[in-house]
C-alpha positions as CSV (number, residue, x, y, z in Angstrom):
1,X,48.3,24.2,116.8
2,X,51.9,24.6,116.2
3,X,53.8,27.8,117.6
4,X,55.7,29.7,120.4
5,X,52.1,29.3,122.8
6,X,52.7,27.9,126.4
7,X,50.1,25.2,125.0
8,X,51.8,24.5,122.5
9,X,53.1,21.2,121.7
10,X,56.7,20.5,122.7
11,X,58.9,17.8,120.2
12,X,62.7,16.3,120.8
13,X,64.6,17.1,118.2
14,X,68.3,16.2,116.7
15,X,69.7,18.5,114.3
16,X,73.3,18.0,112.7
17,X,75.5,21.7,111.9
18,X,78.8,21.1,109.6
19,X,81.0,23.0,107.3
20,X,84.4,23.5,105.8
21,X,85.5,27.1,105.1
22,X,86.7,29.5,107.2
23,X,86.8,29.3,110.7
24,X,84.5,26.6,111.3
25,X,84.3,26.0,114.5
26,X,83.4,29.6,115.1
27,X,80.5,29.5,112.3
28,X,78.9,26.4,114.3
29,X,79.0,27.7,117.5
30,X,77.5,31.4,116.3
31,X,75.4,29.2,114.0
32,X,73.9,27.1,116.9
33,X,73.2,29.9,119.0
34,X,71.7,31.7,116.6
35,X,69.3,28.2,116.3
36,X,68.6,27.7,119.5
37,X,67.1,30.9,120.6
38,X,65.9,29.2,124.1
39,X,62.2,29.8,123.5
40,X,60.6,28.2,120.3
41,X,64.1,26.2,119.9
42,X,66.1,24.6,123.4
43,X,69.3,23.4,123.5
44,X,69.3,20.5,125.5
45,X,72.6,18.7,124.5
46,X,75.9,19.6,122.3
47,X,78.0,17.0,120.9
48,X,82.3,17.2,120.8
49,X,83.3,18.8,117.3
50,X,84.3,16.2,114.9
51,X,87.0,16.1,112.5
52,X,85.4,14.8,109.1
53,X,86.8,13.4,105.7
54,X,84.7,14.9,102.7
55,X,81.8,13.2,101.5
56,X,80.9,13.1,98.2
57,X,83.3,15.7,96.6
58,X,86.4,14.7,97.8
59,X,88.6,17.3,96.7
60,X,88.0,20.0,99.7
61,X,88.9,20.9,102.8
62,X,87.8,18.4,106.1
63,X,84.3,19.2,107.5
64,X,84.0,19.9,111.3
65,X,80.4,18.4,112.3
66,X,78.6,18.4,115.4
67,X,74.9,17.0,116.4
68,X,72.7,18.7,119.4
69,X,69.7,17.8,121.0
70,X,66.6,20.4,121.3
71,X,63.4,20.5,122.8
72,X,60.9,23.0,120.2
73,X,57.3,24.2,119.9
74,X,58.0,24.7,116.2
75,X,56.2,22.0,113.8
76,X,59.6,20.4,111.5
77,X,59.0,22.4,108.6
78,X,59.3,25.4,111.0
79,X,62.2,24.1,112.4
80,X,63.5,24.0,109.0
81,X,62.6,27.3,108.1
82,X,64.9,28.5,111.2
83,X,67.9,26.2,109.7
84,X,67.8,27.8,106.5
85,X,67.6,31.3,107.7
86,X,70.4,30.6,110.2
87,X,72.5,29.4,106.9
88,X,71.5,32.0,105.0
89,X,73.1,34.7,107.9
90,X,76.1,32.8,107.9
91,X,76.7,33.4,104.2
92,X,75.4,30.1,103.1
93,X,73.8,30.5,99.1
94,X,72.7,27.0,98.5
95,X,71.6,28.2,94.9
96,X,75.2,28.9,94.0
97,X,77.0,25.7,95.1
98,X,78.1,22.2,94.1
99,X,76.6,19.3,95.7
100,X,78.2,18.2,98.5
101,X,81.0,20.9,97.8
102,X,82.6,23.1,100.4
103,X,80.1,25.2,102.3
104,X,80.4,27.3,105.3
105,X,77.6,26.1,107.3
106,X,75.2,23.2,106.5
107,X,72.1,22.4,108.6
108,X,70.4,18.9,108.9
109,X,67.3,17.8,110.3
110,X,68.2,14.4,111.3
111,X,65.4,13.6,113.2
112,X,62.2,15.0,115.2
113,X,60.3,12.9,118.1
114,X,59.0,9.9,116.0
115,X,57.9,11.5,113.3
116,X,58.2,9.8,109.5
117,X,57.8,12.3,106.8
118,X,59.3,12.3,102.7
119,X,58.0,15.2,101.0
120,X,60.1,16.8,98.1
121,X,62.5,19.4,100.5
122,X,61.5,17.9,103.5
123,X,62.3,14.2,104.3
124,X,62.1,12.8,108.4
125,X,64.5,11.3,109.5
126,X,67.2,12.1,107.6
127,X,67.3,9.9,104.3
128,X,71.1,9.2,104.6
129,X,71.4,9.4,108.8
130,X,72.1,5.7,108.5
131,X,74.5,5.7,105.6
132,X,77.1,8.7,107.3
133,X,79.4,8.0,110.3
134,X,80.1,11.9,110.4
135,X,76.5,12.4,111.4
136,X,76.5,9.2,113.7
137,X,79.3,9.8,115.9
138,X,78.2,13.1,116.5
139,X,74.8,12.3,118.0
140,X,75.9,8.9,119.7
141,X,77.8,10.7,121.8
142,X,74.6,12.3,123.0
143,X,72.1,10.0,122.0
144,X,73.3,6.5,122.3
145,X,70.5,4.9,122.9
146,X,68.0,6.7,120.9
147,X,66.0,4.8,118.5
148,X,64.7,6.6,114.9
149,X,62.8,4.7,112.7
150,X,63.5,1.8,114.7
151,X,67.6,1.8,114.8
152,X,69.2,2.2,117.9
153,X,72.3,5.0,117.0
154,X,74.7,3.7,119.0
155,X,74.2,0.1,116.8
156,X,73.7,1.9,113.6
157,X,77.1,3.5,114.2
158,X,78.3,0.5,114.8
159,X,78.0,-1.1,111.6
160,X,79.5,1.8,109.7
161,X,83.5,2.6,109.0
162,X,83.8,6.0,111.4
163,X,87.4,6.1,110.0
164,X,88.2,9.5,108.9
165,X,86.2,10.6,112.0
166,X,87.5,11.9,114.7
167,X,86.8,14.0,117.5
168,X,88.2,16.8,118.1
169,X,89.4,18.3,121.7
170,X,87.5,21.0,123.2
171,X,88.8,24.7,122.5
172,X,90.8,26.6,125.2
């Protein structure tokens, strides 16, 4: 049984935060805490900021993206629950935008333990992790050697164009 139990069952997680209006690296770093509450949802590692090129809908402002690491007792579509309620705080109405448009705060599930899932709003790992340097560099900076569905990041970054990605120094 899922849930916040001391039984229950504990997953590794890797969840990628991004946006591109206002003051972005302030939304991610109020949007992450407000994620990772230490109990159900553990931080266990943050990734630099990085500097992103649009994807998609060119004409907007860069992205700033960032990947962490967290340990959870909550099942993935829990975990996805908490994403979208964390948006949804930050002033995110997915109902009301453009596809790949400007947003101030969008939360991924790229991946959880070993766990292979497609279902309609819900697909594990991420269906484009492989396809997007701005989510790869993030988590192979603190993931390298992780393997999901059977890529190892560091390689899958590898074989990607990063340019247009670049990370970004750490605030005073």
């Amino acid at each position: 049984m899922w849930g916040s139990s001391s039984c229950a069952t504990v997953a590794e997680a890797f969840v990628g935060f991004g946006g591109n209006l206002g003051d972005v690296r302030d939304t991610l770093d109020r949007a992450i805490a407000a994620f990772c509450d230490g109990e159900d949802v553990r931080l266990l590692a943050r990734s630099s900021d990085y500097r992103t090129r649009p994807w998609g809908v060119e004409d907007q402002p860069a992205f700033v993206n960032v990947c962490i690491a967290v340990q959870t007792s909550l099942a993935p579509r829990a975990l996805l629950g908490r994403a979208q309620a964390v948006e949804r705080s930050l002033g995110r109405e997915r109902a009301k935008e453009r596809r790949w448009g400007p947003r101030t705060v969008d939360i991924d599930l790229l991946a959880y333990d070993d766990v292979a899932l497609d279902e309609p709003d819900l697909a594990l790992p991420h269906p484009r992790l492989f396809e997007r340097a701005f989510m790869l560099a993030p988590l192979a900076e603190i993931a390298p050697e992780r393997l999901i569905a059977g890529r190892q990041v560091r390689q899958a970054l590898m074989q990607l164009d990063a340019g247009g990605v670049e990370k970004l120094p750490p605030r005073p």
